[in-house]
Backbone and ligand atoms as CSV (ligand in chain L), in Angstrom:
chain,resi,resn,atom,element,x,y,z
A,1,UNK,N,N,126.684,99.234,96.663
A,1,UNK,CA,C,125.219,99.222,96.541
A,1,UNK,C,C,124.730,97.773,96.484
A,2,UNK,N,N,123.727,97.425,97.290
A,2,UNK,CA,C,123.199,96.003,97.147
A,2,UNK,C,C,121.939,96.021,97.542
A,3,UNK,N,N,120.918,95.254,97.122
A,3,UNK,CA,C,119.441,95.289,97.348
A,3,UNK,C,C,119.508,94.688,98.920
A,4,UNK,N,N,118.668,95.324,99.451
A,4,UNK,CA,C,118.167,94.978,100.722
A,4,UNK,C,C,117.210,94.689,101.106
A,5,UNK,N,N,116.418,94.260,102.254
A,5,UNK,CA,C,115.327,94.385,102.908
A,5,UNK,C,C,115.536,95.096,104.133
A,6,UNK,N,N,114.590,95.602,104.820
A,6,UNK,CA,C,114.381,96.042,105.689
A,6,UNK,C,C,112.872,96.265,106.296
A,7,UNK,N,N,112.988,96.508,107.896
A,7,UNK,CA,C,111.924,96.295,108.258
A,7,UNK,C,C,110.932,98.078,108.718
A,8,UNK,N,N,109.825,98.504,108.516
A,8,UNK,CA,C,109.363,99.491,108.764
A,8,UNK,C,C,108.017,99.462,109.582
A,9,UNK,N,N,107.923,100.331,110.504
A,9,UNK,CA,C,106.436,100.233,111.280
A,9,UNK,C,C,106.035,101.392,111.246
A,10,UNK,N,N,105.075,101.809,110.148
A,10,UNK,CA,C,103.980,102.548,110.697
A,10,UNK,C,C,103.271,103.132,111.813
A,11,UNK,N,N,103.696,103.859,113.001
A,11,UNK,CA,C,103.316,103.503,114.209
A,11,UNK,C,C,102.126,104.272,114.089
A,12,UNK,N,N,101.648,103.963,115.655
A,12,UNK,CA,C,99.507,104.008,116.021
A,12,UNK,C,C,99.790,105.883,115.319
A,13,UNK,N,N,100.557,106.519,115.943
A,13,UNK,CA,C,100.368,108.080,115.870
A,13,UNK,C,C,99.933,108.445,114.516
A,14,UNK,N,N,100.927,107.734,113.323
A,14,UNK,CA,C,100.679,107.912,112.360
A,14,UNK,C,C,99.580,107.653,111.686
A,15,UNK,N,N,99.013,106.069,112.167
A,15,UNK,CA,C,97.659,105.167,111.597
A,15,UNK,C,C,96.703,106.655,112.307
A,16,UNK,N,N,96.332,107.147,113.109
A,16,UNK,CA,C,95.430,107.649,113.935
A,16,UNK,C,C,95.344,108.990,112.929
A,17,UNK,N,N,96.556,109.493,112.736
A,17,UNK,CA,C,96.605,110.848,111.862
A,17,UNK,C,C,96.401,110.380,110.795
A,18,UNK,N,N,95.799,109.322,109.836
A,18,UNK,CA,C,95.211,109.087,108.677
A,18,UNK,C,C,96.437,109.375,107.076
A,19,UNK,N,N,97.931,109.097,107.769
A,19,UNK,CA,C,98.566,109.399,106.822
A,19,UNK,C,C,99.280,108.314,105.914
A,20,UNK,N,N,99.015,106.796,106.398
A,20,UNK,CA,C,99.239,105.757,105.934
A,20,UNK,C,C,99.848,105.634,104.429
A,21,UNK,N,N,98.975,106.575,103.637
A,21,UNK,CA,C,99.468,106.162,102.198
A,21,UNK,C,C,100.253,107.371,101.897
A,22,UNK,N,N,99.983,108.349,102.870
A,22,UNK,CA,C,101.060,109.153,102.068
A,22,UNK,C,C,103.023,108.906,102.652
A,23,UNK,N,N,102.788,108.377,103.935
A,23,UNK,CA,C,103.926,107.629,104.167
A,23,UNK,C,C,104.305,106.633,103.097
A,24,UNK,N,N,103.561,105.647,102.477
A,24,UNK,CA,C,104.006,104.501,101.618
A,24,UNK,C,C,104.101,105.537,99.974
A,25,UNK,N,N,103.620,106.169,99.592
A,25,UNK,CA,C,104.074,107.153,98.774
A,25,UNK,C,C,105.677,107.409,99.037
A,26,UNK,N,N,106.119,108.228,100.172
A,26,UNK,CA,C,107.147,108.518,100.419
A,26,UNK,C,C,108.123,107.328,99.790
A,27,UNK,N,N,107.843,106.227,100.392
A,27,UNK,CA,C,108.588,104.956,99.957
A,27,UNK,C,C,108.668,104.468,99.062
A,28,UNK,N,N,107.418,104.961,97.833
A,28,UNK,CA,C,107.587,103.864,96.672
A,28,UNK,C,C,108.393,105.580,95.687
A,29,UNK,N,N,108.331,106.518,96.184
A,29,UNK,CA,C,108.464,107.361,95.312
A,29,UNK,C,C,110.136,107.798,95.432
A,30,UNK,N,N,110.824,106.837,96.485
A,30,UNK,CA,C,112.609,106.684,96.605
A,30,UNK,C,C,112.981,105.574,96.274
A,31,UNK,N,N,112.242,104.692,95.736
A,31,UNK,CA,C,112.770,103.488,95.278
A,31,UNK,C,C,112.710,102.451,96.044
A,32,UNK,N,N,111.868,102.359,97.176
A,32,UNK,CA,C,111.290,101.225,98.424
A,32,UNK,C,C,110.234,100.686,98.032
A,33,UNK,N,N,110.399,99.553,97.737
A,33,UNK,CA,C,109.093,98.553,96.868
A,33,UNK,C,C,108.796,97.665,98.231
A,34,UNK,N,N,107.224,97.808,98.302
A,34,UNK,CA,C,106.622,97.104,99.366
A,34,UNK,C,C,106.794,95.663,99.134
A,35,UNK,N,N,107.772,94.972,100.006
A,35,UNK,CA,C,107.753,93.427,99.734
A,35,UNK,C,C,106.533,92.394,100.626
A,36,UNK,N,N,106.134,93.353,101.680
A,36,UNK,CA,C,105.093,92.112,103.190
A,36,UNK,C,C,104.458,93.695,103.408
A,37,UNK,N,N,103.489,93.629,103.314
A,37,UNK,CA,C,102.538,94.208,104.399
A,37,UNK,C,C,101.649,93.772,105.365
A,38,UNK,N,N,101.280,94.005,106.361
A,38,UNK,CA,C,99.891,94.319,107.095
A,38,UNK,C,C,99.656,94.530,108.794
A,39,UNK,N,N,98.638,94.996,108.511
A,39,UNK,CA,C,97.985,96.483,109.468
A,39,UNK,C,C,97.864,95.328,110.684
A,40,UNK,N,N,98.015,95.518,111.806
A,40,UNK,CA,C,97.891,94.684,113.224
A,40,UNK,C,C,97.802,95.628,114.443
A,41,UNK,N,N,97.512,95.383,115.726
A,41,UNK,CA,C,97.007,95.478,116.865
A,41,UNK,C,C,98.367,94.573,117.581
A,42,UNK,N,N,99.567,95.637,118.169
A,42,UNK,CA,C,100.426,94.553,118.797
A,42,UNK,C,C,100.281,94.296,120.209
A,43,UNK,N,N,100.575,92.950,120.533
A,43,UNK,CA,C,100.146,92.482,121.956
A,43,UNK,C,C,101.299,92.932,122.810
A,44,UNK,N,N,101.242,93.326,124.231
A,44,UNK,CA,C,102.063,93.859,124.684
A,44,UNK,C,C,103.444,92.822,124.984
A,45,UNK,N,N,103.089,91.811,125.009
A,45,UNK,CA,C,104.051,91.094,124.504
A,45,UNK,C,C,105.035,91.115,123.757
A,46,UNK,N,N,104.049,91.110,122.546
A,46,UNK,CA,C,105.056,91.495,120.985
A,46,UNK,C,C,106.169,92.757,121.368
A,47,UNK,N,N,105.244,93.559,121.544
A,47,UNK,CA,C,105.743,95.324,121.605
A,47,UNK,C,C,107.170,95.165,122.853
A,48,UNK,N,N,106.979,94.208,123.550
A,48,UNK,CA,C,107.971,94.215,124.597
A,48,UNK,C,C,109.302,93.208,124.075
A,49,UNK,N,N,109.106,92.392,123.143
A,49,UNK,CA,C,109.766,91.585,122.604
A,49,UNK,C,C,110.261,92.324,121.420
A,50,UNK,N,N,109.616,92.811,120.416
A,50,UNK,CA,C,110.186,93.689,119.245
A,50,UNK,C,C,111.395,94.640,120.109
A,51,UNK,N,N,110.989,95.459,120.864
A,51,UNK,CA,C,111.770,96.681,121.827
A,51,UNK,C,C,112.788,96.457,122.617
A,52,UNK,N,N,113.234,94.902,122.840
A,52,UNK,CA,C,113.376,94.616,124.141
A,52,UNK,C,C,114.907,95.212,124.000
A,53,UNK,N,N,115.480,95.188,123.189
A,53,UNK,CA,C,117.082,96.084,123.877
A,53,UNK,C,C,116.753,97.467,124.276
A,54,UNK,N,N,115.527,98.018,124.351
A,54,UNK,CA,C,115.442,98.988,125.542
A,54,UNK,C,C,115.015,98.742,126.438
A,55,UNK,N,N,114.794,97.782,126.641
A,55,UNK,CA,C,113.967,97.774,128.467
A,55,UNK,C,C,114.399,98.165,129.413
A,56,UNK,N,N,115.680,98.331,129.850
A,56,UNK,CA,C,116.599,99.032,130.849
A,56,UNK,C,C,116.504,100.443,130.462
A,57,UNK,N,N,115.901,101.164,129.816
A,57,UNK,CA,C,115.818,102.482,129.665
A,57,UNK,C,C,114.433,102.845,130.268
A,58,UNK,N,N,114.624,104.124,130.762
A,58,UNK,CA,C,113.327,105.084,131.466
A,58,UNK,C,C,112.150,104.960,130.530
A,59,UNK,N,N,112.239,105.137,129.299
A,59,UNK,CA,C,111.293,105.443,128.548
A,59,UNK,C,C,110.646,104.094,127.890
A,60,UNK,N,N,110.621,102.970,128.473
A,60,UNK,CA,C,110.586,101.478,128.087
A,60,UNK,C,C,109.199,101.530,127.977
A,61,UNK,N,N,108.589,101.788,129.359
A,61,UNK,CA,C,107.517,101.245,129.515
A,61,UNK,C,C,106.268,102.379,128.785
A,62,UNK,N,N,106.623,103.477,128.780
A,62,UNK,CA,C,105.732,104.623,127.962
A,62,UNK,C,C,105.930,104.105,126.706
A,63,UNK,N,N,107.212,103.694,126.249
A,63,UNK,CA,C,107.395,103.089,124.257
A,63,UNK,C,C,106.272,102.187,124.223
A,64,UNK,N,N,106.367,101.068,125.018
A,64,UNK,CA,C,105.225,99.446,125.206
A,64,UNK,C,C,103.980,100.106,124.778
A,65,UNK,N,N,103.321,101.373,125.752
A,65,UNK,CA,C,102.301,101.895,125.861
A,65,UNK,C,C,101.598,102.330,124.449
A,66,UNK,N,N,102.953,103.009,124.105
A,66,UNK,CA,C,102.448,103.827,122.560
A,66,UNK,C,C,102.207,102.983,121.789
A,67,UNK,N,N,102.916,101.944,121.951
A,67,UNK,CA,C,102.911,100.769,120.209
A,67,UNK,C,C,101.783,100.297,120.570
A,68,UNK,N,N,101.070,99.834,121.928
A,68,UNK,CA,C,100.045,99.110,121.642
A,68,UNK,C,C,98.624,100.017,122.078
A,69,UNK,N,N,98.849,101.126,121.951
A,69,UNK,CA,C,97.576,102.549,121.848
A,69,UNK,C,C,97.088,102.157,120.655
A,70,UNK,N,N,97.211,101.671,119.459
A,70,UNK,CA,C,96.421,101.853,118.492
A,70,UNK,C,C,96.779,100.620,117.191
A,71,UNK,N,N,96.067,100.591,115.830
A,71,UNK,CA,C,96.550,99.502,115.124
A,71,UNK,C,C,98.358,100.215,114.504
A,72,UNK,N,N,99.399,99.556,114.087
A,72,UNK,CA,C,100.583,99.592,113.263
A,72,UNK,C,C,100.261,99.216,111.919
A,73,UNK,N,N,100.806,99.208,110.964
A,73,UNK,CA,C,101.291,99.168,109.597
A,73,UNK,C,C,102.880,98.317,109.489
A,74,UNK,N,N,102.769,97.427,109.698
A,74,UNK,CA,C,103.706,96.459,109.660
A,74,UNK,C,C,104.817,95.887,108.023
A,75,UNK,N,N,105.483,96.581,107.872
A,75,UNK,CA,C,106.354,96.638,105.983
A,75,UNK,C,C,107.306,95.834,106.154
A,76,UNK,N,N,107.972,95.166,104.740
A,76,UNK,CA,C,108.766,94.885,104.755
A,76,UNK,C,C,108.955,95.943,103.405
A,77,UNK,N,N,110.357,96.803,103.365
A,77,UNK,CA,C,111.008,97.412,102.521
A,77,UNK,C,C,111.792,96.992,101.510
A,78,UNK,N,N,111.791,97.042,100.387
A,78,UNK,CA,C,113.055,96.310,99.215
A,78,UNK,C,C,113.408,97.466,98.324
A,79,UNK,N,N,115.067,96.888,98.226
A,79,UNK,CA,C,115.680,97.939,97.286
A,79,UNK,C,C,116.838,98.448,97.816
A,80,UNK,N,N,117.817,99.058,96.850
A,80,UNK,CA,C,119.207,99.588,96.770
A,80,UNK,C,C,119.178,99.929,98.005
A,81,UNK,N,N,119.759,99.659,98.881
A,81,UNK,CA,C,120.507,99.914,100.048
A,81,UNK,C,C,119.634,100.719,101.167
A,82,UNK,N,N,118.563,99.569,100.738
A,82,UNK,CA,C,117.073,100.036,101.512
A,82,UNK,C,C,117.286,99.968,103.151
A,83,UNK,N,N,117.878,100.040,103.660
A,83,UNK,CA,C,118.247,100.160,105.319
A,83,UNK,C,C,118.257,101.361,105.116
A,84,UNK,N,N,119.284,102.288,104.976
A,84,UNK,CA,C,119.947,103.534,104.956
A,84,UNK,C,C,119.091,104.108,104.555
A,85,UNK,N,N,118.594,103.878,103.332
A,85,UNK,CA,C,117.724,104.773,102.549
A,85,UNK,C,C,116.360,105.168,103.380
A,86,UNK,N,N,115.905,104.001,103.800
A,86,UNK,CA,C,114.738,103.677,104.908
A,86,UNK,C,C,114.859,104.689,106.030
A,87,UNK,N,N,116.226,104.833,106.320
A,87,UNK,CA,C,116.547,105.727,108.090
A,87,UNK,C,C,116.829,107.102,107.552
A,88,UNK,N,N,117.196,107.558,106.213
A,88,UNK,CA,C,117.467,108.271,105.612
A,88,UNK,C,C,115.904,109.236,105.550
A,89,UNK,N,N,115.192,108.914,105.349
A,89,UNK,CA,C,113.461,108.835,104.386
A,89,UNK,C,C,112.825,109.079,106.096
A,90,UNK,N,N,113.273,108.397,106.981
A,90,UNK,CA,C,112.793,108.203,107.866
A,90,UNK,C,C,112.871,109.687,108.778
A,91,UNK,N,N,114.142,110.452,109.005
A,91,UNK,CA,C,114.719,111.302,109.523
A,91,UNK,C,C,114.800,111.192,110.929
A,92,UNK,N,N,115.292,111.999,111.792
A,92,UNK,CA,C,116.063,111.676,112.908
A,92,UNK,C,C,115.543,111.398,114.206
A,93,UNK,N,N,115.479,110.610,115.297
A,93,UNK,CA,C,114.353,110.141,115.596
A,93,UNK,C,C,113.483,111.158,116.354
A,94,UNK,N,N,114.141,112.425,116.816
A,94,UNK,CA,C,113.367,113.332,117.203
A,94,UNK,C,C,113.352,114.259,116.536
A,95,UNK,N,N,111.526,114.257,115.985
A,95,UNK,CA,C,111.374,115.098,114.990
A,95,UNK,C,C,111.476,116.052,114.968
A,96,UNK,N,N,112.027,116.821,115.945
A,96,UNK,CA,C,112.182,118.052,115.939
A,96,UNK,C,C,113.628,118.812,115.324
A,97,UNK,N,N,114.976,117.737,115.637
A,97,UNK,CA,C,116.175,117.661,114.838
A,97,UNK,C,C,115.710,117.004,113.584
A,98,UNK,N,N,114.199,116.681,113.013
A,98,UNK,CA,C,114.514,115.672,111.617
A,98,UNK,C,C,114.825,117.051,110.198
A,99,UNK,N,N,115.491,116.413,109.316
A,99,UNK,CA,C,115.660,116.885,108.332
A,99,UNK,C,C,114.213,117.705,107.511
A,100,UNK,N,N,113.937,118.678,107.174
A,100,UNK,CA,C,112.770,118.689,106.393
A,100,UNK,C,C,112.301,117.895,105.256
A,101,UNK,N,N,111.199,117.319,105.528
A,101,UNK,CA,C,110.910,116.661,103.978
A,101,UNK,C,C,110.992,115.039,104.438
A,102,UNK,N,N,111.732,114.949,105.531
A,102,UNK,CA,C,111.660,113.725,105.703
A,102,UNK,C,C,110.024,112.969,106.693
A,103,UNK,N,N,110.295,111.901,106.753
A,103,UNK,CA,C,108.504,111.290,107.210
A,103,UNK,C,C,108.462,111.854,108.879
A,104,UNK,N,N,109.458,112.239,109.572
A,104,UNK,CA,C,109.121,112.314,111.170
A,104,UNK,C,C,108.807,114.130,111.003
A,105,UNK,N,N,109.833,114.587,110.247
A,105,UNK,CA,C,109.509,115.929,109.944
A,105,UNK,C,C,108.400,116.244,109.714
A,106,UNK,N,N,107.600,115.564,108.705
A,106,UNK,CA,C,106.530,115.913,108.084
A,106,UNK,C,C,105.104,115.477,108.997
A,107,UNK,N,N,105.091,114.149,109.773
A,107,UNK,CA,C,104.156,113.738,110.300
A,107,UNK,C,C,104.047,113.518,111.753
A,108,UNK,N,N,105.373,113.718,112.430
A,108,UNK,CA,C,105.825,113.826,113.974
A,108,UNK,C,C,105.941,114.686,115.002
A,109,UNK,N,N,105.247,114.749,115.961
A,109,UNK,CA,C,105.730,116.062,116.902
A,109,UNK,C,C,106.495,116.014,117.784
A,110,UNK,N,N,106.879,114.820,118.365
A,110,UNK,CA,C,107.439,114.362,119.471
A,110,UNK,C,C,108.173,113.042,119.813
A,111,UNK,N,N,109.107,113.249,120.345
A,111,UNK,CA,C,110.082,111.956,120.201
A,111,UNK,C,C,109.591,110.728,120.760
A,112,UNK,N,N,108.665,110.563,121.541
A,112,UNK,CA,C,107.885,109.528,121.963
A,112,UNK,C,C,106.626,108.853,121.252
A,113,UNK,N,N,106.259,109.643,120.400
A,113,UNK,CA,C,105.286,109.352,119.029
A,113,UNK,C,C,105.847,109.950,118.012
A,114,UNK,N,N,106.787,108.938,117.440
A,114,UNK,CA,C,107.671,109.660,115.986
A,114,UNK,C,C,107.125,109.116,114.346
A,115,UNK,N,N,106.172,108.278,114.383
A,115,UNK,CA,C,105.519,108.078,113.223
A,115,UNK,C,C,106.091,106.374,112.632
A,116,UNK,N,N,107.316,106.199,112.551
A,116,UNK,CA,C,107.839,105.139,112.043
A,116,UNK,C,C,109.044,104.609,112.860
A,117,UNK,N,N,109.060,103.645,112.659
A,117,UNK,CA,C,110.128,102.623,112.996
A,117,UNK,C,C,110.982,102.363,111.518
A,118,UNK,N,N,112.024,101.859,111.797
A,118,UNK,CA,C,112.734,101.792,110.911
A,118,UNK,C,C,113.969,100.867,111.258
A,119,UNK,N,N,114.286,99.296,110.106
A,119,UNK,CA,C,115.758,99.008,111.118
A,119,UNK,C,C,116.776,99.409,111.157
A,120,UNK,N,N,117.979,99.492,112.003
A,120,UNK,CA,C,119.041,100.341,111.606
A,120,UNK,C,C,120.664,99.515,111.356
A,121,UNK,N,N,120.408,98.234,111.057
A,121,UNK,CA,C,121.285,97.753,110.341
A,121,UNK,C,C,121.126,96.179,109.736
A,122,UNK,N,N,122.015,95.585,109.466
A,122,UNK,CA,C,121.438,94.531,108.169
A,122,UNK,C,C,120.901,93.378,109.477
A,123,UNK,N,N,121.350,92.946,110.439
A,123,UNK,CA,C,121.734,92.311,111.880
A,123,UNK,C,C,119.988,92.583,112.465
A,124,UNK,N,N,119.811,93.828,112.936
A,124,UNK,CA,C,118.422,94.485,113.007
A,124,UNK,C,C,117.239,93.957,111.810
A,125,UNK,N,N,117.453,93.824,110.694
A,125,UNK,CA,C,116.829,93.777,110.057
A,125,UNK,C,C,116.771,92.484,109.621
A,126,UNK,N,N,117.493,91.702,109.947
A,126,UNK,CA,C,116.945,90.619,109.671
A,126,UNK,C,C,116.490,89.709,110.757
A,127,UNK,N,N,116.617,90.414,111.610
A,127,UNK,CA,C,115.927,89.951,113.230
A,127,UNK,C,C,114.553,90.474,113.359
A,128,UNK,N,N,114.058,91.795,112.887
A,128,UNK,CA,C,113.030,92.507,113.204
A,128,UNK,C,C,112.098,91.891,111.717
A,129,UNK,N,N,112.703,91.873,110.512
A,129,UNK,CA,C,111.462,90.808,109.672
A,129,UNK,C,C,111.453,89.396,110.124
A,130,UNK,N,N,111.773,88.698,110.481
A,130,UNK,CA,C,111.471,87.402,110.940
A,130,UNK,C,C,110.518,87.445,112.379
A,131,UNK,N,N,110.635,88.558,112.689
A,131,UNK,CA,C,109.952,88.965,114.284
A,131,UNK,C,C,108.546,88.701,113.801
A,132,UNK,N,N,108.529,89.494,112.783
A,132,UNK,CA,C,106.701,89.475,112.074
A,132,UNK,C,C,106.723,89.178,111.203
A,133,UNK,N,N,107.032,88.517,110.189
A,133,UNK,CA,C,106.719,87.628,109.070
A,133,UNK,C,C,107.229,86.407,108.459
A,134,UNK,N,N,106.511,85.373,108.323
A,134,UNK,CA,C,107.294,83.880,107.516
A,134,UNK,C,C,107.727,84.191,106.315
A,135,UNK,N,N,108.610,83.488,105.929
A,135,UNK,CA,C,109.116,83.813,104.540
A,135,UNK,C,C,108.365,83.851,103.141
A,136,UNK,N,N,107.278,83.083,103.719
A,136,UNK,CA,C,106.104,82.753,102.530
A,136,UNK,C,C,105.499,84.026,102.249
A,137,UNK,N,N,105.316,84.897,103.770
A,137,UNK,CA,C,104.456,86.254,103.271
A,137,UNK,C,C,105.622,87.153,102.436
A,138,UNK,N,N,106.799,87.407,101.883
A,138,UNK,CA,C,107.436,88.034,101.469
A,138,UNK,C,C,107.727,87.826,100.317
A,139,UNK,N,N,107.502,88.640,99.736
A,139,UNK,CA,C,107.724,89.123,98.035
A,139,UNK,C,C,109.201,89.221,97.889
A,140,UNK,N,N,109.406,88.533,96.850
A,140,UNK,CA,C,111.212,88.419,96.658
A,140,UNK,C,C,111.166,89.545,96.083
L,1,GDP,P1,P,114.943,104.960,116.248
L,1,GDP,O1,O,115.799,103.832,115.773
L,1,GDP,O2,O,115.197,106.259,115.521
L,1,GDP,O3,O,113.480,104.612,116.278
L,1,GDP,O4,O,115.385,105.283,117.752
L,1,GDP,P2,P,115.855,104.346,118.986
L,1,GDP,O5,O,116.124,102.945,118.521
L,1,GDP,O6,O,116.914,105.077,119.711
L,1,GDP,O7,O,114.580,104.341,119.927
L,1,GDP,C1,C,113.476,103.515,119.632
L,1,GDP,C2,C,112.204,104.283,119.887
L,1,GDP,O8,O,112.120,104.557,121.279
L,1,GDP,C3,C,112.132,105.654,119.234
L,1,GDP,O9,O,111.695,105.626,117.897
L,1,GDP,C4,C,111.116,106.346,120.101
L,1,GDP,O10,O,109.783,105.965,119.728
L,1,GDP,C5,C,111.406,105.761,121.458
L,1,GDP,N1,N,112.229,106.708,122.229
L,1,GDP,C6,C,113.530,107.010,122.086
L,1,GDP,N2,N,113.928,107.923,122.987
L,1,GDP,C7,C,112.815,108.207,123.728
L,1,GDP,C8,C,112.544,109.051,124.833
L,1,GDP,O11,O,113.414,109.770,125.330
L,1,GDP,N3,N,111.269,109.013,125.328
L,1,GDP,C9,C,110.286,108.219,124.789
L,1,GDP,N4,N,109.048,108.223,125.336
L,1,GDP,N5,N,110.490,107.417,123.750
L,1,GDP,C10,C,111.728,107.410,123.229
């Protein structure tokens, strides 16, 4: 067990369905303490640069599309083995295999608008918070 960070996105589907806090509920109520927040408009740029080890996939350019349809919720996550726990909380990326109870289960219909991002290892995660935040915005 070791404290972590990790990185989480709120995506547009979710901001649009008005469920923002009950997602960050989910998180503070497993032991994920908000270390960086905030709400942004990503440039397709960004969205192509955050994503980019899919770009050789079919579904590249529809992903680009979705992230920048609407504003994100941009987190940084802290706490006991907050990666796992994060992808755990998160459930599977198509919500239709997600676990019940988990955030894609609860707020997702479709694997192309799944509600959250999430990183999926320590390597990821410390590539994807430095993507969007200086160290100054982060709460130790
Ligand atoms: P994640 O780590 O669970 O988010 O899943 P991946 O890293 O495999 O994929 C990144 C994101 O790409 C997913 O969250 C989906 O939003 C999107 N994605 C994955 N597979 C598909 C697909 O078949 N079609 C579309 N449109 N998007 C997909």
């Amino acid at each position: 067990m070791s404290v972590e960070k990790t990185l989480s996105i709120i995506k547009p589907d979710a901001v649009r369905k008005n469920v923002v806090g009950q997602i960050l509920s989910k998180f503070e109520a497993n032991g994920l303490k908000v270390a960086a927040m905030k709400m942004k408009r990503l440039s397709k740029a960004e969205a192509e640069g955050f994503y980019a080890e899919h770009k050789e996939r079919g579904f590249f350019g529809d992903l680009v599309q979705f992230m920048i349809s609407g504003p994100v919720v941009v987190l940084v996550l802290a706490g006991q083995d907050a990666i796992l726990k994060n992808r755990a909380l998160m459930g599977a990326t198509d919500p239709k295999k997600a676990e019940p109870g988990t955030i894609r289960a609860d707020f997702a219909e479709s694997i192309d608008e799944n509600a959250v991002h999430g990183s999926d290892s320590a390597t990821s995660a410390a590539r994807e918070i430095a993507f969007f935040f200086d160290a100054a915005e982060i709460v130790n």
